[in-house]
C-alpha positions in Angstrom: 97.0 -56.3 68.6 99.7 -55.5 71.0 100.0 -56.8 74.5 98.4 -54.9 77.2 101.5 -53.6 79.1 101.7 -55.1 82.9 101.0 -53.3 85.4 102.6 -53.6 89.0 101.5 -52.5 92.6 103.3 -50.3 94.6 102.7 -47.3 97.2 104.1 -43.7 97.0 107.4 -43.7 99.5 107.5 -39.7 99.4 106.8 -37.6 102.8 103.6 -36.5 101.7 101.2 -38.0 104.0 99.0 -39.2 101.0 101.1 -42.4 100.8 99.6 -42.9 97.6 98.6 -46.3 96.3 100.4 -47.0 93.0 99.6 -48.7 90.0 102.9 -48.5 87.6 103.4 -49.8 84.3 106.3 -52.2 83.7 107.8 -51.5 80.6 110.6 -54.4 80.9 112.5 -55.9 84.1 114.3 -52.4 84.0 111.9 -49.7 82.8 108.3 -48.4 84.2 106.0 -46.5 82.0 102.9 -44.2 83.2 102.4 -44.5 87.3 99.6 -44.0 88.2 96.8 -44.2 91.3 94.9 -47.2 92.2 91.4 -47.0 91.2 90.4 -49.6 94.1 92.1 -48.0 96.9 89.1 -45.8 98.6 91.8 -42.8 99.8 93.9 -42.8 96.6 90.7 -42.9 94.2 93.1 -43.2 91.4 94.5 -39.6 91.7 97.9 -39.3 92.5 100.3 -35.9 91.9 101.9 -35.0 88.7 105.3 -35.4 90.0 105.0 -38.6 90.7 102.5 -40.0 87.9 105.9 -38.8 85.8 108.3 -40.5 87.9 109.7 -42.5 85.2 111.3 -39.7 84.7 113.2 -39.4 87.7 113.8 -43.1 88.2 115.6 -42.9 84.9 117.5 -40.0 85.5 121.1 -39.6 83.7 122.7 -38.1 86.8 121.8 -40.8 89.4 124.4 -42.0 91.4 125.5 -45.5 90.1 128.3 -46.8 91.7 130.1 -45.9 94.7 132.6 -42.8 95.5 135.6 -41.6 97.1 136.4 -38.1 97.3 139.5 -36.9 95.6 139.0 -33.0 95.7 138.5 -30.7 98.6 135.6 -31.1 100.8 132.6 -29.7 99.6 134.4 -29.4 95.8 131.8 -32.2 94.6 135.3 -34.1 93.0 135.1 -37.6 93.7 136.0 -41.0 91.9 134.7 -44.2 91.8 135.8 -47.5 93.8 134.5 -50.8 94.4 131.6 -51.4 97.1 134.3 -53.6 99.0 136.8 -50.7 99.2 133.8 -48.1 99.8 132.5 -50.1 102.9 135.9 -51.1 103.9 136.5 -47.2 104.5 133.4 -46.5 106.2 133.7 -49.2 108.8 137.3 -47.8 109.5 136.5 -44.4 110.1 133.5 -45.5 112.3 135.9 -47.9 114.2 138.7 -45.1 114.2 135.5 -42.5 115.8 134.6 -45.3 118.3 138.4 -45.8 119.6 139.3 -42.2 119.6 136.1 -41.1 121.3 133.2 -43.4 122.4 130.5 -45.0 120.1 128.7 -41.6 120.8 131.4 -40.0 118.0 129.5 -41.7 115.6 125.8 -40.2 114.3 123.1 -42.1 111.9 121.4 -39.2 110.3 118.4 -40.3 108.7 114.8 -39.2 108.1 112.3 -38.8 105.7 113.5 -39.1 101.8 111.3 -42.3 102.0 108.5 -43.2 103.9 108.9 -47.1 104.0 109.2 -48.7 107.7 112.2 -51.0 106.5 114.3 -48.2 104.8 113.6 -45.5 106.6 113.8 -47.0 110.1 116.2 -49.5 109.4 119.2 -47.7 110.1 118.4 -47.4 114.1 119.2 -51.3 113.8 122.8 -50.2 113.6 122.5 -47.2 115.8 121.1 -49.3 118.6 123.7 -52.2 117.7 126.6 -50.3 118.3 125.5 -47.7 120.6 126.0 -45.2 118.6 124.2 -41.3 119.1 120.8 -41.2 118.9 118.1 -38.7 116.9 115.6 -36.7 118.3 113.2 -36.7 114.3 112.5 -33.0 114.8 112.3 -31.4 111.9 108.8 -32.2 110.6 106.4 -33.6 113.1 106.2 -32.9 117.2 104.7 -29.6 117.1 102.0 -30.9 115.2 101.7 -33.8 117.0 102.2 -32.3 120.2 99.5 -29.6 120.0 96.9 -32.3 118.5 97.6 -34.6 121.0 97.2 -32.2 124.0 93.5 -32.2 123.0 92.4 -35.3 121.7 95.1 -37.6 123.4 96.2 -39.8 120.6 96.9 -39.3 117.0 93.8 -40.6 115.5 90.4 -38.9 114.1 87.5 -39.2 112.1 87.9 -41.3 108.9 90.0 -38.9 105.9 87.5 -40.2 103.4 84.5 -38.7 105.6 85.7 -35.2 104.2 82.9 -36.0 101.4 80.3 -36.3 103.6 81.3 -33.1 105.3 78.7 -30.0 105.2 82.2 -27.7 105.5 85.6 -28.5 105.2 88.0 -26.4 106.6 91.4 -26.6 105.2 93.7 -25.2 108.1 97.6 -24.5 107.5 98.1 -27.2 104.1 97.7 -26.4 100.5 97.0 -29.7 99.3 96.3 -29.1 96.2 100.4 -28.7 95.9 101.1 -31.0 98.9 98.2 -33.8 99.5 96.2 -33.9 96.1 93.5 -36.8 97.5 92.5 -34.3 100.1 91.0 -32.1 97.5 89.7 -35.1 95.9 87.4 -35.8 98.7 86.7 -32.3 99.7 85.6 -31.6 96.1 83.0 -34.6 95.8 81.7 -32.7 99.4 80.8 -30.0 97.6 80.1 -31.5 94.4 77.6 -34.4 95.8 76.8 -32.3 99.8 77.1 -28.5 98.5 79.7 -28.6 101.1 81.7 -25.0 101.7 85.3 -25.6 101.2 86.9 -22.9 103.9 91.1 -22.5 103.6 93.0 -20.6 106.3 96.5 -19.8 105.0 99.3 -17.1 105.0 99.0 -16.9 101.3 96.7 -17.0 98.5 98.3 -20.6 97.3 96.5 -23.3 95.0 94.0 -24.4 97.6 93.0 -21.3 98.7 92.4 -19.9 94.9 89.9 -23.2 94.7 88.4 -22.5 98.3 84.5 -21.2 98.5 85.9 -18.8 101.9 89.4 -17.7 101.8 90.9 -16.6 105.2 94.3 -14.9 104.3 96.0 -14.5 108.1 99.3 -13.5 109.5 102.2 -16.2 110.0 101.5 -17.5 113.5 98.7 -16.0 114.3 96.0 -19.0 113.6 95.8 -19.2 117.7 94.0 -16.0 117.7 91.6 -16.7 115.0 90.8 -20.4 116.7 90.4 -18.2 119.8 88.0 -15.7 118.6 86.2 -18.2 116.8 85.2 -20.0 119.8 84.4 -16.1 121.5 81.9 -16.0 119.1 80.4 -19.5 119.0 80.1 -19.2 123.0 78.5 -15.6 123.0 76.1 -16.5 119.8 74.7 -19.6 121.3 76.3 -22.2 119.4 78.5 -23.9 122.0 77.0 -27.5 122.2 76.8 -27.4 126.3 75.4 -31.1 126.2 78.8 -32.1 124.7 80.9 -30.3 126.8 79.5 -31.4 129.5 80.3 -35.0 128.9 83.4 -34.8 126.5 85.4 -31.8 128.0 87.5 -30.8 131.1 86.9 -27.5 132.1 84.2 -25.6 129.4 82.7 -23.2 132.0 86.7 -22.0 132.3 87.4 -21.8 128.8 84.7 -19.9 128.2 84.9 -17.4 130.9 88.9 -17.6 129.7 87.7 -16.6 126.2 85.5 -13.0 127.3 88.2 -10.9 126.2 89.7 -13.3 122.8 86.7 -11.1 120.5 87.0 -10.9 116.9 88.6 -7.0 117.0 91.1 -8.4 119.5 92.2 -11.2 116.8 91.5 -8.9 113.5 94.7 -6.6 115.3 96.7 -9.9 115.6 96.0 -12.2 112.0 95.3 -8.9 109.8 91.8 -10.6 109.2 88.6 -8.3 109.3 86.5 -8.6 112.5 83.2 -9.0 110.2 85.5 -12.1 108.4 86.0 -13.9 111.8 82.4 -13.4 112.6 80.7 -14.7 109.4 83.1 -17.8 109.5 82.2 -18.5 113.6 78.9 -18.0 112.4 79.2 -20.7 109.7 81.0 -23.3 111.8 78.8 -22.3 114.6 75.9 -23.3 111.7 77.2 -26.4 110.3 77.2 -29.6 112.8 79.2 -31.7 110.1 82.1 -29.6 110.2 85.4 -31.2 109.2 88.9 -29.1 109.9 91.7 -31.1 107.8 94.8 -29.3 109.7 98.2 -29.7 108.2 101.4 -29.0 108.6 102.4 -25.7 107.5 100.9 -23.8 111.0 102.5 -25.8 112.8 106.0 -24.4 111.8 106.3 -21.7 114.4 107.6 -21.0 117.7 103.8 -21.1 118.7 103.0 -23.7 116.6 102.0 -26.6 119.1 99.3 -24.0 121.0 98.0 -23.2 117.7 97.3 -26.6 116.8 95.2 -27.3 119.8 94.0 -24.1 119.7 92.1 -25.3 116.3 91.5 -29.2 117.2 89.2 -27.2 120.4 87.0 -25.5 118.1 85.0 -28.8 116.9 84.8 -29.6 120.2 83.0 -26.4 121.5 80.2 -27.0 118.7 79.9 -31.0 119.0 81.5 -31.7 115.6 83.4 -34.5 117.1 80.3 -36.4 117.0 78.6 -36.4 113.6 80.1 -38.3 110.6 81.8 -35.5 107.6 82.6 -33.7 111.3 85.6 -33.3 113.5 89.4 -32.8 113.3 92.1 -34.9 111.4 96.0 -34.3 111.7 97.5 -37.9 111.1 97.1 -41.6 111.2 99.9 -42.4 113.3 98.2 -43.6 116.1 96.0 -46.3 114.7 99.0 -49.0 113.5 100.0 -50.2 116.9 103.7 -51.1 114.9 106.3 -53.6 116.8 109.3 -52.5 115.0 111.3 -54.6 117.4 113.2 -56.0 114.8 113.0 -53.0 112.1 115.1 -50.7 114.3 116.9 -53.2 117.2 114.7 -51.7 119.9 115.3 -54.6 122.0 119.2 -53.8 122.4 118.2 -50.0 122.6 120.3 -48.1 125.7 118.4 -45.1 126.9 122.0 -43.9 128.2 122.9 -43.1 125.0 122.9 -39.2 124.1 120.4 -38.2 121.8 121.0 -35.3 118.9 118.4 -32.9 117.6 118.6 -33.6 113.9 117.3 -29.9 113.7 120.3 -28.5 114.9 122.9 -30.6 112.7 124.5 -27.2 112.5 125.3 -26.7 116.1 125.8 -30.3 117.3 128.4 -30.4 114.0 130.2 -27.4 115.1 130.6 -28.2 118.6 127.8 -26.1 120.1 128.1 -27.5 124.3 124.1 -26.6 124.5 124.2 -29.8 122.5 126.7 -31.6 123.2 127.4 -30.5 126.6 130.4 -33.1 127.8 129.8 -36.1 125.5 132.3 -36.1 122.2 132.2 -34.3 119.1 130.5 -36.5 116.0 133.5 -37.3 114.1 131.5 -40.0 112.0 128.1 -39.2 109.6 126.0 -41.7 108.5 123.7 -40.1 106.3 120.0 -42.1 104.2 117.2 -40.1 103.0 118.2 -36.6 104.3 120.0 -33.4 102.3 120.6 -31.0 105.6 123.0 -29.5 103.9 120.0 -27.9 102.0 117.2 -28.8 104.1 118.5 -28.1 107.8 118.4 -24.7 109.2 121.5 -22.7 109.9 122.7 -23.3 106.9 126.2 -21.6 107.6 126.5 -23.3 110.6 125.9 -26.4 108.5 128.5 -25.9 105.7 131.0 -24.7 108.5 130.3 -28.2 110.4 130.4 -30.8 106.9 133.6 -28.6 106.5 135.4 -30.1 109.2 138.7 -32.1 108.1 138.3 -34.4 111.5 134.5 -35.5 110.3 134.1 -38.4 107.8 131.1 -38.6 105.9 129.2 -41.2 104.8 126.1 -40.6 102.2 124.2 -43.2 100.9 122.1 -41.8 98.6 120.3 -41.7 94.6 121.8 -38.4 93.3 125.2 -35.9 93.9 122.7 -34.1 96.6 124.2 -30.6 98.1 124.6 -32.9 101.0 126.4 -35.8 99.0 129.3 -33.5 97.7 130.4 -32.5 101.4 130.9 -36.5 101.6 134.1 -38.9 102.0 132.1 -41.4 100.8 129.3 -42.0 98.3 127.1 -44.7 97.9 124.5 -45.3 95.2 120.8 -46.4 96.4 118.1 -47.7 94.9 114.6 -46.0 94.4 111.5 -47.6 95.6 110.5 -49.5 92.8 113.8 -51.0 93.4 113.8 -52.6 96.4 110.7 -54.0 99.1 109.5 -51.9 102.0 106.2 -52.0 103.9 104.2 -47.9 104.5 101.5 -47.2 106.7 99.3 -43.3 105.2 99.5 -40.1 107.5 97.2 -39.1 106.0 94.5 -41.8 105.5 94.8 -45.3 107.1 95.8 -48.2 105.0 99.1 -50.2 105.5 100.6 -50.9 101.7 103.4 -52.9 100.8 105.6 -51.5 98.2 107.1 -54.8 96.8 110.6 -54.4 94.4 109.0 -54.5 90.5 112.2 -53.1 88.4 116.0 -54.6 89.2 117.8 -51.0 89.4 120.4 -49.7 87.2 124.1 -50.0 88.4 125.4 -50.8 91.4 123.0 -49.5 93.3 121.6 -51.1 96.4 119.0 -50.8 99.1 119.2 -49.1 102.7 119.3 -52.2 104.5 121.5 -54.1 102.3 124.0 -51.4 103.3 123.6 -51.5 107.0 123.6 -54.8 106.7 126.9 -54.6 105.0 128.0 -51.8 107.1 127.3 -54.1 110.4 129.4 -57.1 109.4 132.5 -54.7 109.5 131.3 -53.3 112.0 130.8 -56.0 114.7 127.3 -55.1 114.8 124.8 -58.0 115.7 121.5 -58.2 115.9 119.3 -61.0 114.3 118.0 -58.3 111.7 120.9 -57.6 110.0 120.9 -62.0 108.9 117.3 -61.0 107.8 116.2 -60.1 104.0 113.8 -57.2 103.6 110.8 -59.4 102.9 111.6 -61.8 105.7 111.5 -58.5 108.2 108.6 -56.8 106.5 107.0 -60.6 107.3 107.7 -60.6 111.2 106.5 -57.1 111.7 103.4 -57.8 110.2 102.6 -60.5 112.4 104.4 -59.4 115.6 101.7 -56.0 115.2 99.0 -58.3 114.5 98.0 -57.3 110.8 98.5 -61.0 109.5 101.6 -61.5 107.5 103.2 -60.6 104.2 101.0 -63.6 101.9 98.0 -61.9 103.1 98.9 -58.5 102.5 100.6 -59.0 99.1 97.7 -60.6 98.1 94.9 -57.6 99.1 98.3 -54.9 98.4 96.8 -52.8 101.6 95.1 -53.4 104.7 92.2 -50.8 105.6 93.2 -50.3 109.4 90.5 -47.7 110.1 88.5 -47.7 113.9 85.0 -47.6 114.0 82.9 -44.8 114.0 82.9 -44.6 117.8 86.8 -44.8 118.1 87.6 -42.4 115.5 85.1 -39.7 116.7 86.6 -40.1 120.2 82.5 -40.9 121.2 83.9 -43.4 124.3 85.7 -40.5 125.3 88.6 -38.9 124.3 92.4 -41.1 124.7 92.5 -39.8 128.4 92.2 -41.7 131.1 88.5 -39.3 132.1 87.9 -39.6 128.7 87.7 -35.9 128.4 89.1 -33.7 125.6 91.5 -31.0 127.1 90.8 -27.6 127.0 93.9 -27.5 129.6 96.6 -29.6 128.5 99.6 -30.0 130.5 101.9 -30.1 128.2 104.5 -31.7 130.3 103.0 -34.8 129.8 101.9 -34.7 125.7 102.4 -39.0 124.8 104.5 -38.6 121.9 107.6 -40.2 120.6 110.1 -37.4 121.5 110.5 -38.1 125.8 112.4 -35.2 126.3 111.1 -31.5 127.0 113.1 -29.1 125.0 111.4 -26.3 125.8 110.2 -24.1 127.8 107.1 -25.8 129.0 106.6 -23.2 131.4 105.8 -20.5 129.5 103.0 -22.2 127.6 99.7 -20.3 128.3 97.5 -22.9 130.1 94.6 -22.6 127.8 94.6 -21.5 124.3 95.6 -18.4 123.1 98.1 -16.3 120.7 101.2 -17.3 122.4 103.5 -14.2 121.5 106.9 -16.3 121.2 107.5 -16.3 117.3 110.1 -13.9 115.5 108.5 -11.0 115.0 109.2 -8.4 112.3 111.0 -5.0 113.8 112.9 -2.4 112.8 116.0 -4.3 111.5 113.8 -7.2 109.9 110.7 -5.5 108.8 109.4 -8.9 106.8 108.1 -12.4 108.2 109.6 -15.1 105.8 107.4 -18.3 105.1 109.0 -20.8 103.4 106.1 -23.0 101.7 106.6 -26.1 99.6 106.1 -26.3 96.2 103.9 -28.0 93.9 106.6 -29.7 91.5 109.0 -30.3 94.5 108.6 -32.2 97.4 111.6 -30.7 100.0 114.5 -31.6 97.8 113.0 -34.5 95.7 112.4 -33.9 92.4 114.3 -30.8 92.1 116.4 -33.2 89.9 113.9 -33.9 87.2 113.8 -31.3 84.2 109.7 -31.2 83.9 109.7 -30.1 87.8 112.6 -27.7 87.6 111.0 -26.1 84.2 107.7 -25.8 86.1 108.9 -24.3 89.0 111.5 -21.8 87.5 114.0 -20.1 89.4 113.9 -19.1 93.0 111.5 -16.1 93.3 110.5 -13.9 96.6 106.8 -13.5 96.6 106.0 -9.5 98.0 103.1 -7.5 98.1 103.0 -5.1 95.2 103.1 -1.9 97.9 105.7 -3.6 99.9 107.5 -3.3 96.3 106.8 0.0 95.7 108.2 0.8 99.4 111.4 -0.8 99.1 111.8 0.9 95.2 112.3 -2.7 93.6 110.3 -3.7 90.8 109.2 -7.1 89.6 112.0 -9.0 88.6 114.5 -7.1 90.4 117.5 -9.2 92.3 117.1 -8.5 95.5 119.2 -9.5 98.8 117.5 -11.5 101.9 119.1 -11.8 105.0 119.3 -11.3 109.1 121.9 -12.5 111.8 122.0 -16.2 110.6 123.2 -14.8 106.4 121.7 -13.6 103.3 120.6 -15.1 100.2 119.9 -13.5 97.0 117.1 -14.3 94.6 114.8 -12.2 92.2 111.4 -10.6 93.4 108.0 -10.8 91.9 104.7 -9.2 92.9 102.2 -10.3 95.0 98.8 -9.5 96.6 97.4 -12.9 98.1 99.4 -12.0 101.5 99.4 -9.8 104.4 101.7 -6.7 103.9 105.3 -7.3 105.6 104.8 -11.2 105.1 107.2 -12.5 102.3 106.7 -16.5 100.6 109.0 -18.5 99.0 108.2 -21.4 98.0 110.1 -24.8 97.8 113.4 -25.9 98.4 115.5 -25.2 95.4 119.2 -26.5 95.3 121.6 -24.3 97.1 123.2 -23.1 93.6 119.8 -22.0 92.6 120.5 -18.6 94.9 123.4 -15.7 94.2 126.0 -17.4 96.0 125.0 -20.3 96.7 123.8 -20.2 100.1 120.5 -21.7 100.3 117.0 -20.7 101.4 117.2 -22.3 105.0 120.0 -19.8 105.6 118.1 -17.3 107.3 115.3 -20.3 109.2 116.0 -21.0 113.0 117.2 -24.2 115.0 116.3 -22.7 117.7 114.3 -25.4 120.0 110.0 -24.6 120.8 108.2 -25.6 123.5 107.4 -28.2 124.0 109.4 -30.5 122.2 111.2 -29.2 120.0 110.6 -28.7 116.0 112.0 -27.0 112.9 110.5 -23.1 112.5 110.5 -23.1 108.7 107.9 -20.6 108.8 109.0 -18.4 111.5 111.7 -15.8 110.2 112.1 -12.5 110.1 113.6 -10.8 107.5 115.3 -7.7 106.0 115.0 -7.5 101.9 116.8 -4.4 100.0 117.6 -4.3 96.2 120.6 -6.2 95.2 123.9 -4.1 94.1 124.3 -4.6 90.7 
C-alpha cells in the first residue's frame, strides 16, 4: 500500500477576502499536489476556488522569474539578462542613494499593495520606507470607499458573524459575485436556503454567476444602488415596517431620515437604476418581511464616484427594520476592525515621520509624469520600488502610466514571480518566492480568523522572500531598524504577542485563531462604535476613522443623508456606454492570468453588450470593435448580452495588456481621478464610446 501523501497547512495569500484556509499536499521538499480547503476551519468548510485548488500549477510555472535581471534593451522592450543577487542589489541601492543625493529621500517611492495578503510580506516594505524616509502611499486602489461609506454608519469595520449567513431568513448579496470572487460566501448562503428556506436576493449591474444562482435578481444601473437603498427604506417607512423601537435607541436622527425620504419613492428610483417600481416594492416588502435579514455587501458598488454614499446608503437599510439585532441579520463589509494589530515592528511605525509626502498609488500615472496636483513642490520619483503590484496593467491611466515607466531619469526596481507588464518597464528584476515558499502571518476580510501561512516547499531558483530583500536592500542602504536583524518567524512571533493573540507556538499549533466578538459586539447591540452609541443616518464624513487621514475630496458636496449622489461619469452624447470592469472567475486582478487552465477558461478579452445595443451600433457578435474616450482606446471583440441594462457595457477581468489590439490595456479608459471622501480607484465608473473596428 502506498504512503498516504503529507499534507501541510497553509492559508490563501490572494486579495480575495476569503483568506482561505489551506490544506496542500506535499509531493516532495519542492513539489505540492492537490490544495485544497480545510475541512475544520468553520469559514473555509473545505471549499476553496478552482484557481487556487490548481495552484500547483502556477507555483510550477515554466516562466517564473528565477534569478535576478538587468535590463539590456530599451525600456519597456522586456530584454533583460541575468546577474548575480550581489550585483542586482548593488545597483538598486545606488540608484536609490543617487535619487536621495540628487533630490531628497522623497525621490524615492515603495510601491506596494496587494499581490499577497500576508502582514509580513505585504507590509513589510514600509519598514524601509519609514527607515529612510522615503515617500509614502496613500493604499487607494481597493478599499476606502468601501470602508469609508460602511464606517460612516456603523463606526468601525466589524458586523455580524460571516458564518451567521446560514442562519439568515434572506441574504442579500449587494455589489460582489462571489460565486467568481468569494466562493465560501455562497457556501454559507446556500446551506441558508438549503437547511432555513432562506431567499438568496443579488443586486448587481449584470446578470454574473451569483446572480444566475440568486432566488431575486435585481439587475440595476452602475452607480445607482443609492437610489434603490433609498427607495427601499421609502417604502419600509410608508408600509409600516420601520422598527421605531430600534430607532429610537440605536439611531441619530430617524424622524429626519424619514421625513428626508418622502420624495426617494420607488418611480423616483425605477427612472434612476432601470429597475421596475413594482421590483423595488416587492423586495422592500420582503426585507420589510423578514427580521433575519443579512446584506453581504462587497466591493464592486463601491467603485464609483458615489461609491462611499452608496455604501452607507445600504448598511442604513437593516437599521431602519431592526436587522442589526437578530442573529442570520444585519450588514457585513469586512473584518478589519476586529484584529487590533501592532505592526510596530512589521512596518517601522515607530520611526514613521508624518512630514513625509504621501503618493496616491491610484494615480501612479500622474505622480510619474510630474502632475504638480500631486506633487506640488516636493521632487519628482526618480526611484520605484515595486512588490506585489502590476500598475502598469492594473492602475488607471494607463497612458499616463506607460509614458511615466518610460522615463529614462526613473530606475525601476521590481521584485516580483513572473516577467509582469509592469516587470518589463524595469532596470532591475528580482525573482520572489510564492507563498508556500516563505512564512507570513493573514488575518480574513471576509471572516475573522488569524492563520499562519508557514514556508512548506524550498522554492525553485534563486528566488527569495519580500523581506529577505528589504532586508538586503537596507544593509546598502543605511537603513536601520531592529526589523530588518529579525527573521520572518521571529517578527511574525512579536506581533502576535505585542496584539495580544498569544504567540507563534500557540498559533502554529491550532493553524488559526477564531477572533470573532460576541453576539452583542458584532450586532453593534451596546450601541453602535460612536461615542452615543448611535448608528448614523447623518454622517459627517469629515470625520470617517479610517486609515487614509487625508480628505481628498470634496467632502462638501456629499449629500448629508443618503441619497443618489449624481457625481459619477455619466453616459452622453460623445460616450453613449457606462463601462464596468468586473473581475473574473479564473483571474484574480492579474494573478493567474499566467496559468494555461485560467487563460483557456477565460478566453480572449470580450466586451459584453446588450443584443439591441448590437444591433444599434451594426456590429454583430464577434465583431472587433474599438473602445475608447479622452484617456485612449482599446480594441477587443464583442459578444452579445441581455443580463444588463441597455448602454451599460462589462468586461470582465484584467487580461494582460497584449491581450487587446495594440496593446493598451483595459484600465486605459478607467479614471484616477480622486472621490470624496478619500479617495479610491473608479474601476466601474467610465463612460464610453464603442464603434466597429476598421478592418
Amino acid at each position: 500500500m502506498d504512503a498516504p501523501i503529507p499534507i501541510g497547512h497553509s492559508a490563501c495569500p490572494h486579495d480575495c477576502p476569503s483568506t482561505c484556509a489551506l490544506d496542500v499536499e506535499l509531493l516532495d521538499a519542492k513539489r505540492i499536489g492537490r490544495v485544497r480547503g480545510a475541512k475544520d476551519n468553520s469559514y473555509t468548510a473545505g471549499v476553496i476556488c478552482a484557481k487556487v485548488a490548481r495552484y500547483g500549477e502556477r507555483i510550477h510555472h515554466p516562466d517564473r522569474v528565477l534569478t535576478p535581471l538587468r535590463r539590456v534593451g530599451e525600456k519597456g522592450s522586456g530584454n533583460f539578462e541575468p546577474i548575480s543577487w550581489d550585483d542586482a542589489l548593488d545597483i538598486t541601492a545606488e540608484a536609490f542613494l543617487n535619487a536621495e543625493d540628487s533630490y531628497g529621500p522623497e525621490a524615492v517611492w515603495p510601491y506596494y499593495f496587494a499581490g499577497t495578503m500576508g502582514l509580513l510580506m505585504r507590509d513589510g516594505i514600509n519598514r524601509l520606507r519609514h527607515a529612510k524616509k522615503y515617500s509614502g502611499i496613500l493604499n487607494t486602489i481597493c478599499t476606502p470607499l468601501a470602508q469609508s461609506g460602511f464606517v460612516a454608519g456603523a463606526g468601525k469595520l466589524m458586523g455580524p458573524d460571516p458564518r451567521e449567513l446560514a442562519k439568515s431568513d434572506l441574504v442579500v448579496i449587494w455589489g460582489t459575485n462571489p460565486v467568481a470572487t468569494q466562493v465560501n460566501v455562497m457556501t454559507h448562503a446556500t446551506r441558508a436556503r438549503k437547511e432555513r428556506g432562506a431567499k438568496i436576493a443579488v443586486v448587481d449591474v449584470y446578470r454574473n454567476a451569483t446572480m444566475e444562482q440568486a432566488d431575486i435578481a435585481l439587475l440595476i444601473r452602475p452607480g445607482s444602488d443609492g437610489a434603490l437603498a433609498c427607495a427601499i427604506m421609502h417604502v419600509l417607512f410608508r408600509d409600516g415596517h420601520a422598527n421605531r423601537e430600534y430607532l429610537g435607541k440605536f439611531a441619530d436622527c430617524p424622524d429626519s431620515f424619514e421625513s428626508h425620504l418622502n420624495d426617494k419613492t420607488p418611480e423616483w428610483a425605477a427612472a434612476i437604476t432601470g429597475l421596475p417600481a413594482g421590483e423595488i416594492e416587492a423586495f422592500a416588502k420582503l426585507i420589510g418581511q423578514t427580521p433575519k435579514s443579512y446584506f453581504r455587501c462587497g466591493y464592486g458598488f463601491t467603485r464609483s464616484r458615489n461609491g462611499a454614499v452608496n455604501m452607507h446608503a445600504v448598511t442604513c437599510i437593516p437599521t431602519v427594520t431592526g436587522a442589526w439585532a437578530h442573529e442570520g441579520g444585519g450588514a457585513f463589509f469586512n473584518s478589519g476592525g476586529i484584529y487590533h494589530w501592532d505592526k510596530t515592528m512589521i512596518e517601522g511605525l515607530d520611526v514613521a515621520d508624518p512630514a513625509v509626502r504621501n503618493l496616491d498609488q491610484s494615480r501612479i500615472g500622474p505622480v510619474l509624469t510630474g502632475d504638480a496636483f500631486d506633487i506640488g513642490d516636493g521632487p519628482p520619483v526618480t526611484g520605484l520600488f515595486i512588490q506585489n503590484m502590476n500598475p502598469v496593467t492594473v492602475a488607471p491611466e494607463q497612458r499616463k502610466v506607460k509614458q511615466g515607466f518610460a522615463r529614462e531619469d526613473l530606475f525601476t526596481c521590481v521584485h516580483e514571480q513572473f516577467m509582469t507588464e509592469t516587470a518589463k518597464w524595469a532596470d532591475i528584476v528580482l525573482p520572489a518566492t510564492m507563498f508556500l515558499e516563505h512564512d507570513d502571518l493573514y488575518q480574513g476580510g471576509g471572516h475573522q480568523h488569524i492563520l499562519l501561512g508557514p514556508k512548506l516547499v524550498e522554492a525553485p531558483g534563486e528566488c527569495r522572500s519580500n523581506h529577505d530583500v528589504i532586508c538586503a536592500l537596507s544593509k546598502r542602504l543605511g537603513a536601520a531598524h531592529p526589523g530588518f536583524a529579525m527573521s520572518a518567524r521571529e517578527l511574525i512571533d512579536w506581533t502576535l504577542q505585542a496584539s495580544g493573540w498569544g504567540d507563534l507556538a500557540n498559533l502554529e499549533a491550532n493553524k488559526w485563531i477564531d477572533c470573532q466578538p460576541d453576539f452583542e459586539t458584532a450586532h453593534y447591540l451596546n450601541g453602535f462604535a460612536w461615542p452615543d452609541g448611535k448608528f448614523r443616518f447623518r454622517p459627517d464624513w469629515d470625520t470617517i476613522p479610517i486609515h487614509i487621514a487625508l480628505p481628498l475630496g470634496p467632502v462638501g458636496d456629499m449629500p448629508p443623508m443618503p441619497d443618489h449622489w449624481a457625481v459619477t461619469e455619466e453616459a452622453d452624447a460623445a460616450h453613449p456606454f457606462r463601462l464596468v470592469t468586473a473581475p473574473a472567475r479564473n483571474y484574480l486582478n492579474t494573478t493567474f492570468t499566467e496559468t494555461p487552465t485560467s487563460q483557456k477558461r477565460e478566453g480572449a478579452p470580450k466586451a459584453m453588450i446588450h443584443p439591441d445595443d448590437l444591433a444599434t451600433l451594426a456590429i454583430a457578435e464577434g465583431d472587433k470593435i474599438a473602445m475608447g474616450n479622452g484617456r485612449g482606446q482599446i480594441g477587443l471583440a464583442a459578444t452579445a448580452f441581455d443580463g444588463v441594462r441597455r448602454g451599460v457595457v462589462i468586461v470582465e477581468a484584467i487580461p494582460a495588456n497584449n491581450k487587446f489590439e495594440r496593446g493598451d490595456g483595459l484600465n486605459t479608459l478607467t479614471g484616477a481621478d480622486q472621490p470624496a471622501p478619500r479617495g479610491g480607484a473608479v474601476f466601474h465608473d467610465t463612460h464610453v464610446w464603442i464603434r466597429k473596428a476598421s478592418p
